[in-house]
C-alpha positions as CSV (number, residue, x, y, z in Angstrom):
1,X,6.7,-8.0,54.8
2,X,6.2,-7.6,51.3
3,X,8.8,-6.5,48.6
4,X,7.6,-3.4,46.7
5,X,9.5,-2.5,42.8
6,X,9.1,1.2,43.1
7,X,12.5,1.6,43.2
8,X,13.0,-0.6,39.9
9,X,10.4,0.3,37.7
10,X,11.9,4.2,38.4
11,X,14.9,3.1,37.3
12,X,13.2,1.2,34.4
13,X,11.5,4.3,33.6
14,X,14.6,6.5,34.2
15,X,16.5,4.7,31.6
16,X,13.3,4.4,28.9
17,X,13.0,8.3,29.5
18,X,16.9,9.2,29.2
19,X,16.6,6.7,25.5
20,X,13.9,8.8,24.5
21,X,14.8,12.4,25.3
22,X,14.6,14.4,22.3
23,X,11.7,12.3,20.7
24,X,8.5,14.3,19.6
25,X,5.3,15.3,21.8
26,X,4.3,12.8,24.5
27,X,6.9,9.9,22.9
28,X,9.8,11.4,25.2
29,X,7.5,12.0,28.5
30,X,4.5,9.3,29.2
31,X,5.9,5.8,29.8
32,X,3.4,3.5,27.4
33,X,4.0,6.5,24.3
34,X,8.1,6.3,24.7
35,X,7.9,2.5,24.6
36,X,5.9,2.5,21.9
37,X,7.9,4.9,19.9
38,X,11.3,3.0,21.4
39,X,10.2,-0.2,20.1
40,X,9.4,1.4,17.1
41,X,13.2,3.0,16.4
42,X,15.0,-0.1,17.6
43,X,12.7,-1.6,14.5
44,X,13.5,0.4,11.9
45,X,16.8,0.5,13.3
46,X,17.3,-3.5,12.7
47,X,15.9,-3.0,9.1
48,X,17.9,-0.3,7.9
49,X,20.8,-2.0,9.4
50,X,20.0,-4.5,6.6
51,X,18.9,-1.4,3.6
52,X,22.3,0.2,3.9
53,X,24.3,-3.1,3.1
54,X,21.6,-3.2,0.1
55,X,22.2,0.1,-0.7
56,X,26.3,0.0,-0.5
57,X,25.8,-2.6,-3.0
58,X,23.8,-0.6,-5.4
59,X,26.3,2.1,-5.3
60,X,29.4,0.1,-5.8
61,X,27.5,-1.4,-9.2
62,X,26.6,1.9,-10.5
63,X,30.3,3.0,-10.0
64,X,31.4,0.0,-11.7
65,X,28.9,0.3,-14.4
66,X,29.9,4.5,-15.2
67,X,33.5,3.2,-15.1
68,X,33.4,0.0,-17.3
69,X,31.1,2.0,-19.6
70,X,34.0,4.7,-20.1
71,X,35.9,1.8,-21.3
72,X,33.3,0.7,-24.3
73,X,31.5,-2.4,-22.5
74,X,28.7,-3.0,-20.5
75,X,28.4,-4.2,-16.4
76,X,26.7,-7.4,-17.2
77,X,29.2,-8.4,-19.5
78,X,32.1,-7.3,-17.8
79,X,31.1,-8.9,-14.7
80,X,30.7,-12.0,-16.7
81,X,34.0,-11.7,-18.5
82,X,35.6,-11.1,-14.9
83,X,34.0,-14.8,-14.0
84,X,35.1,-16.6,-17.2
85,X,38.5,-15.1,-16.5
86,X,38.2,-16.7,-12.6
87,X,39.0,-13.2,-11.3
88,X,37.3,-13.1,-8.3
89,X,36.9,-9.8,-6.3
90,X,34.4,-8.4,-4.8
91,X,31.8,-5.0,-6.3
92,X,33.5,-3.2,-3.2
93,X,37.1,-3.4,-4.3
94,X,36.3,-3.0,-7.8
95,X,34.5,0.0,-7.3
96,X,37.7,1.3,-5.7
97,X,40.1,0.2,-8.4
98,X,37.4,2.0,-10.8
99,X,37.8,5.0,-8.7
100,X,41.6,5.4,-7.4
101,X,43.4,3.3,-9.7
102,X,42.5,3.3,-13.4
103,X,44.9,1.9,-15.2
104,X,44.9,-1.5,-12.9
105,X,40.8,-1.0,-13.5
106,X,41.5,-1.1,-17.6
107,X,43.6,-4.1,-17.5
108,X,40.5,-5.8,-15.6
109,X,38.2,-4.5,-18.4
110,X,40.6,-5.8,-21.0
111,X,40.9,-9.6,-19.5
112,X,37.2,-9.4,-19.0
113,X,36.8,-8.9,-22.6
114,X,39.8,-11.2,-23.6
115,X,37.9,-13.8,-21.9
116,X,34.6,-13.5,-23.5
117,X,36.3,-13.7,-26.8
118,X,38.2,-16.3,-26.3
């Protein structure tokens, strides 16, 4: 006697169909359309994954940046003053120091600049 899927490929079609509800048009209700569209969200999905660690970045320079500016000097060369000084921490926690705690933020801005003068 020979073994039939129906049984599985409901299920398979079951789960695609309970991943898609609440997609657009026939991407939630006709089997090839919501694994189409699926593949195509788990895609984008892996990508942006990736962008927001880009874009975490960008946002903890452009605090530094508005912060170390307020203080006379520029990222570039506060960044670089920070490495001649061999402070090493990271654009997230800086960011944070340039946001909670200034005065700990200004003495890192001063041995920046200590260090490129020296």
């Amino acid at each position: 006697m020979r073994v039939k899927g129906g049984s599985a490929s409901n299920k398979k079609r079951k789960k695609l169909f309970s991943i898609t509800r609440g997609y657009w048009g026939q991407h939630k209700n006709v089997y090839r359309r919501a694994k189409e569209a699926f593949l195509a969200a788990m895609d984008r999905a892996f990508g942006d994954r990736k962008r927001k660690k880009r874009d975490y970045r960008r946002m903890w320079i452009t605090r530094i940046s508005a912060a170390v500016r307020a203080e006379g000097m520029n990222y570039s060369s506060f960044i670089n003053g920070l490495k001649k000084a061999n402070v090493t921490m990271n654009r997230k926690m800086l960011s944070e120091l340039a946001i909670h705690d200034r005065d700990a933020f200004r003495q890192l801005v001063s041995q920046a600049k200590s260090a490129l003068h020296a």
